[in-house]
C-alpha positions as CSV (number, residue, x, y, z in Angstrom):
1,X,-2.0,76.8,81.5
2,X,1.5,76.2,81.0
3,X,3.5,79.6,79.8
4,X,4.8,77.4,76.7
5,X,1.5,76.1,75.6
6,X,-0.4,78.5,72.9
7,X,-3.7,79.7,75.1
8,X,-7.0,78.4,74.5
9,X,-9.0,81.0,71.9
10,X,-12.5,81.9,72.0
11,X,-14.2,84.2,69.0
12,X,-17.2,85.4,69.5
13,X,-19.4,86.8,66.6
14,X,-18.8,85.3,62.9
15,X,-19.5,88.2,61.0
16,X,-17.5,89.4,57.9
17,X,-14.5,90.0,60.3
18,X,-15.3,87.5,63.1
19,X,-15.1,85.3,60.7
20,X,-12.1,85.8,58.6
21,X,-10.3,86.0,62.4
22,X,-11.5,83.0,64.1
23,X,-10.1,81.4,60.4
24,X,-7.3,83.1,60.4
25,X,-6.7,81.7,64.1
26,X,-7.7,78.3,63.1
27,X,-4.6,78.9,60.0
28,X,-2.2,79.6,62.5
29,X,-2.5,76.5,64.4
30,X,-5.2,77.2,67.2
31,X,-8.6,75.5,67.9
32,X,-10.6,78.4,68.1
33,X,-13.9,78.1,70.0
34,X,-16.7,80.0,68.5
35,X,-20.5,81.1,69.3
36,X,-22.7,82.8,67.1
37,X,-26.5,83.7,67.8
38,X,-27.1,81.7,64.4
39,X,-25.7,78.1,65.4
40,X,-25.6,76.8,61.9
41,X,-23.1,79.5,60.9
42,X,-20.6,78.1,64.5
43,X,-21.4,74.6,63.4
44,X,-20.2,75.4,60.0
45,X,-17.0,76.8,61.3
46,X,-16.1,73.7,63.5
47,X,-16.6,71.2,60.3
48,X,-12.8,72.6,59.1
49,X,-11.9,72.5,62.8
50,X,-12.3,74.2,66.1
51,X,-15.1,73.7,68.6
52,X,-18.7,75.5,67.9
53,X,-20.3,76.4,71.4
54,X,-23.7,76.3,72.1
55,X,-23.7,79.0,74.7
56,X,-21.7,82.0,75.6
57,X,-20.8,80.4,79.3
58,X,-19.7,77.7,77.6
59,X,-17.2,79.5,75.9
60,X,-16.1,81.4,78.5
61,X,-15.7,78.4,80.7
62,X,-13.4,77.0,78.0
63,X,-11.3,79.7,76.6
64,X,-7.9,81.4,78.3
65,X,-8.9,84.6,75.3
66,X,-11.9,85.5,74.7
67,X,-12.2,87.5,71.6
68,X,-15.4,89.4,71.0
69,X,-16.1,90.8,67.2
70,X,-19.5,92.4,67.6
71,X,-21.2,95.6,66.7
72,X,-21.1,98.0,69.5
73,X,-20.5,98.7,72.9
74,X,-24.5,97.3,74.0
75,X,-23.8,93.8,71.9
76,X,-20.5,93.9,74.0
77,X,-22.1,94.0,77.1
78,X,-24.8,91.6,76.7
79,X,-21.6,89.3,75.3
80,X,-20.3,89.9,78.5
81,X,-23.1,89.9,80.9
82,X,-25.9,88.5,79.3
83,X,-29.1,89.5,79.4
84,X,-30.3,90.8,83.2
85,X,-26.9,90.0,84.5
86,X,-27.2,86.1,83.4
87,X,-25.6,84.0,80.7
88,X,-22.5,85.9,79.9
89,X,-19.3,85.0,79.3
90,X,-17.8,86.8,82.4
91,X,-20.0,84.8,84.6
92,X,-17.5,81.5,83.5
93,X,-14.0,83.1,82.4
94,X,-11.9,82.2,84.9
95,X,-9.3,84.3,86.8
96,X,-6.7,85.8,85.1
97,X,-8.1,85.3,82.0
98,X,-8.5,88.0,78.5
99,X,-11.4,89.5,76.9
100,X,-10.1,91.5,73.9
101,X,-12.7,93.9,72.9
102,X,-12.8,94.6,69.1
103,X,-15.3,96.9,68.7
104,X,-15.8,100.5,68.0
105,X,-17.4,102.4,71.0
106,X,-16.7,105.6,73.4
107,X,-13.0,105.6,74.9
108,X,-14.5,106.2,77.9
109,X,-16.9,103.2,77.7
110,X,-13.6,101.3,76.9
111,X,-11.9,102.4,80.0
112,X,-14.7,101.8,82.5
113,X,-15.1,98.7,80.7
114,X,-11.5,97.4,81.8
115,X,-12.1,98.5,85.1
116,X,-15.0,96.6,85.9
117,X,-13.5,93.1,84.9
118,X,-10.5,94.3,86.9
119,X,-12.4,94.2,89.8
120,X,-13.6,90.1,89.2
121,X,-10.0,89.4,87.8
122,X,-10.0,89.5,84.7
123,X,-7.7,91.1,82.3
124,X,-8.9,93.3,79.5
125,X,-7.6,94.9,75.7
126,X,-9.0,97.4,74.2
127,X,-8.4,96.3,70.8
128,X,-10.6,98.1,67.6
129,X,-9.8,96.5,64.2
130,X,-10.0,98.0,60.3
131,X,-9.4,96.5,57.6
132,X,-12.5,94.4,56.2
133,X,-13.5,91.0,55.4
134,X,-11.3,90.3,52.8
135,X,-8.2,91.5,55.1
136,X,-9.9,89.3,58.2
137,X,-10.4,86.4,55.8
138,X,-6.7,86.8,55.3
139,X,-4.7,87.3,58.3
140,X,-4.2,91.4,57.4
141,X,-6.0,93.4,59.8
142,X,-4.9,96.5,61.6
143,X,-5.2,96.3,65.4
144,X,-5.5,99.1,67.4
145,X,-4.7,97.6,71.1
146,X,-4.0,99.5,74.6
147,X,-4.2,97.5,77.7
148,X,-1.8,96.4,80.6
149,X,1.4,94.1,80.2
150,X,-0.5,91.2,81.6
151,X,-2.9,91.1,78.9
152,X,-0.6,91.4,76.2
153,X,1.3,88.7,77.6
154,X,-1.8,86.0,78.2
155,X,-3.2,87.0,74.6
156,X,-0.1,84.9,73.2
157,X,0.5,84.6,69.9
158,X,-3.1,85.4,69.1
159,X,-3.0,88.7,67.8
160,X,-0.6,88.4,65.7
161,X,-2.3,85.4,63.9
162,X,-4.8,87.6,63.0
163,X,-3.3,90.7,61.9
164,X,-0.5,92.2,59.8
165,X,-0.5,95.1,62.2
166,X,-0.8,95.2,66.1
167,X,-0.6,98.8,67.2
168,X,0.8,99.3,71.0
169,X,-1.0,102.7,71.9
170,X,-1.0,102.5,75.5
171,X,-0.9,100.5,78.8
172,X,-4.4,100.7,79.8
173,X,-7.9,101.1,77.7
174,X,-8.6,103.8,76.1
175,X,-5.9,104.8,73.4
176,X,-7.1,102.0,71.5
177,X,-10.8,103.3,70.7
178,X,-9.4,106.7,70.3
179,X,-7.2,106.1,67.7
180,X,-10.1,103.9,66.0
181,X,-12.6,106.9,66.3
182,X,-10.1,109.0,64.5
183,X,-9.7,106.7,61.8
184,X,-13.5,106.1,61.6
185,X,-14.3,110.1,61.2
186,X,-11.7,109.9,58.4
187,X,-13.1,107.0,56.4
188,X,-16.8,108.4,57.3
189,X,-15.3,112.0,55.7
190,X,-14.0,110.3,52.5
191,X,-16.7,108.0,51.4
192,X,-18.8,110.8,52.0
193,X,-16.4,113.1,49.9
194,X,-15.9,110.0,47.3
195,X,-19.8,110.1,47.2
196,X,-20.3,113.9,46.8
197,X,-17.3,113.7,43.9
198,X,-19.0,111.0,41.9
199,X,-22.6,113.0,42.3
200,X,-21.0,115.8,40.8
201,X,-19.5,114.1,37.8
202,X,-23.0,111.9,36.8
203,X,-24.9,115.6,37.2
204,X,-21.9,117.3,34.9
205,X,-22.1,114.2,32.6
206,X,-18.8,112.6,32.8
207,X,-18.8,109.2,31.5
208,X,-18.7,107.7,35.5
209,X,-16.1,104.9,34.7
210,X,-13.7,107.3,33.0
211,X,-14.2,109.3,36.2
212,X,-13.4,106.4,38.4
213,X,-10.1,105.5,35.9
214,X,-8.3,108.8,36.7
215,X,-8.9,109.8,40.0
216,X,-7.8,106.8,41.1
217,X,-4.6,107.1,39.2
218,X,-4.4,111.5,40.2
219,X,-3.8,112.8,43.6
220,X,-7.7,113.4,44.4
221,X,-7.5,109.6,45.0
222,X,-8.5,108.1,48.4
223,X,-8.8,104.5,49.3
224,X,-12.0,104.9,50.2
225,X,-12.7,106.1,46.8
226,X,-11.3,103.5,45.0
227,X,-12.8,100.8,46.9
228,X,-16.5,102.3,47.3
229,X,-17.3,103.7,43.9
230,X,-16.4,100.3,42.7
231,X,-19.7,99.5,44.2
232,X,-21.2,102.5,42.8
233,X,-20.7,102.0,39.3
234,X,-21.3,98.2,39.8
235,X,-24.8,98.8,41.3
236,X,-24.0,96.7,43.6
237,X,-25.2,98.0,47.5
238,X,-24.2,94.9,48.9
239,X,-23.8,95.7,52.7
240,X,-19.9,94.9,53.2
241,X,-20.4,98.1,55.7
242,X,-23.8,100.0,56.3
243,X,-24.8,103.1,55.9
244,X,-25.9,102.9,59.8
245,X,-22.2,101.9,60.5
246,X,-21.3,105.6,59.9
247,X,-24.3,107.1,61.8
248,X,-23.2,105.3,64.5
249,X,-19.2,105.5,64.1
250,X,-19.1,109.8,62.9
251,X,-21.7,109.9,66.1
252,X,-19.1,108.3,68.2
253,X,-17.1,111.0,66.8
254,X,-19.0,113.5,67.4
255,X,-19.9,112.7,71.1
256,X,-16.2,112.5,72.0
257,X,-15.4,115.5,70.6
258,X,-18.6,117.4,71.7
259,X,-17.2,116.2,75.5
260,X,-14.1,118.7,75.4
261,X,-16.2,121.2,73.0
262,X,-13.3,120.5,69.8
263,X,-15.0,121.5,66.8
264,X,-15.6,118.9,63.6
265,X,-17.0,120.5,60.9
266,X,-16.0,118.2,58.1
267,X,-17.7,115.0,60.6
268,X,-20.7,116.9,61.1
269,X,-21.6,117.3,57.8
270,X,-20.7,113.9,56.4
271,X,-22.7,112.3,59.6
272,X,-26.0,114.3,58.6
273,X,-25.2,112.8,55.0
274,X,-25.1,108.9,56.5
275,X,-28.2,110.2,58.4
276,X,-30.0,111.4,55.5
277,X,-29.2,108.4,53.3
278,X,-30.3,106.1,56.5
279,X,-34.2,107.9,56.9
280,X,-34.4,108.2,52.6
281,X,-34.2,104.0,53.1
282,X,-30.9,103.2,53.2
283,X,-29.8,102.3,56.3
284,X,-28.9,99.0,55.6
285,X,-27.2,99.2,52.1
286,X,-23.7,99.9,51.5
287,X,-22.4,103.2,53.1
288,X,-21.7,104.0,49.2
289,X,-25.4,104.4,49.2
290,X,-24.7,107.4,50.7
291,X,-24.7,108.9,47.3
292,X,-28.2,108.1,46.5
293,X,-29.2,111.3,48.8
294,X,-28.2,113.9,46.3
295,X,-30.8,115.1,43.8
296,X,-31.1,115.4,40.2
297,X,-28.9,112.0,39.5
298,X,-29.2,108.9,37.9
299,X,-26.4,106.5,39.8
300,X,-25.5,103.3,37.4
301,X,-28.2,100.3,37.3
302,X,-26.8,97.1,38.5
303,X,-24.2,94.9,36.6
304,X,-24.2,91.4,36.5
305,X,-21.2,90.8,38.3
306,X,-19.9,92.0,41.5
307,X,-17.4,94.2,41.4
């Protein structure tokens, strides 16, 4: 690849934030190459532009970046390695070229991670996003990125077609998925608040949308408040984010801090709420659902339109 040419992207997962990225790439002038277990949804994509692969070597074969958007650190691994060590995209990406890794998992998993494509010569970012679909969609995610100089440098202009905010946190994995844990035991702390707020209010009687209109305009107000009790007094438990998002992200939390015995009671407590909410039948509903565990309350029925 010539140092002037814009590198050949690769995006793989089209989720709700896959998706908005591999557009938002596609915006800014690349041909992003995409896979997705469901090929309709890739094929989709390429109609507007880019190329829709029909296998993850494939992919990897083609693409300078490879940018993986899925769940957790085991979908990461099977991106990269396939199943039984076959079909992954390591087994094609040629030297010197970039996985950036976009989910949320263990720091430590993250630094092995880079390690071990260090060793067939390939380059690495630990890269977490926030933001959501809508930011995704958009261009306006947050990035939280460590890795070496090298794999800034070959992941071109590609980050920064896909988010408002690339954060530098170190020059080698790890930083990265640290600062993304601590951001996820906040956000699992305040919906879990928001939740436990909005309970109390529908047991005391407060007229809910009255509730919703001033703490969002008093200093009580959290983002996370704002945005998920939307969904509560709409009804509406579409999953934008799971309730088992936040069993597994506070119990990422948990497990890193457990490793150096630091104490988080506030995490603890909200995780055994996600947990709750996931066993009562939950576990696939908006993590707002997590307000359906307490007792004795009757949250708003369903409005026609989404909120």
């Amino acid at each position: 690849m010539n140092s002037n040419e814009p590198p050949v992207v690769g995006v793989i997962g089209l989720g709700a934030m896959g998706m908005g990225m591999a557009q938002s790439l596609r915006r800014a002038g690349f041909a992003p190459h995409v896979f997705d277990l469901r090929s309709e949804v890739a094929q989709g994509f390429a109609k507007d532009g880019g190329v829709a692969c029909a296998s993850l070597g494939e992919l990897g074969s083609r693409c300078d970046v490879v940018i993986s958007v899925v769940v957790n650190a085991a979908q990461t691994e099977s991106v990269l390695f396939g199943e039984e060590g076959k079909g992954g995209v390591v087994s094609t990406m040629r030297t010197g070229s970039l996985f950036v890794m976009c989910s949320t998992v263990d720091p430590n998993w993250s630094v092995a991670m880079e390690a071990r494509l260090a060793e067939r010569g390939l380059l690495y970012l630990d890269a977490p996003i926030s933001g959501g679909a809508a930011k995704a969609a958009s261009g306006q995610i947050t990035m939280m990125t460590a890795g070496t100089a090298a794999a800034y440098d070959k992941a071109g202009g590609a980050l920064d077609a896909m988010a408002a905010k690339v954060y530098r946190l170190g020059d080698r994995a790890g930083a990265g998925s640290k600062v993304k844990i601590i951001n996820q035991l906040l956000a699992g702390v305040h919906i879990a608040a928001a939740a436990e707020a909005m309970a109390l209010g529908l047991r005391e009687g407060v007229d809910p949308d009255a509730l919703y209109e001033v703490i969002t305009h008093s200093a009580g107000n959290s983002w996370m408040f704002e945005n998920r009790m939307a969904h509560v007094l709409a009804g509406d438990y579409t999953p934008l984010s799971a309730v088992d998002i936040f069993v597994k992200d506070l119990g990422l939390v948990l497990d890193v801090a457990r490793a150096s015995k630091f104490p988080l009671p506030l995490s603890s407590t909200a995780h055994q709420m996600f947990m709750q909410a996931s066993t009562a039948g939950f576990a696939r509903e908006d993590d707002s659902a997590v307000i359906k565990i307490f007792p004795g309350i009757t949250v708003p029925a369903p409005k026609n339109s989404h909120s």
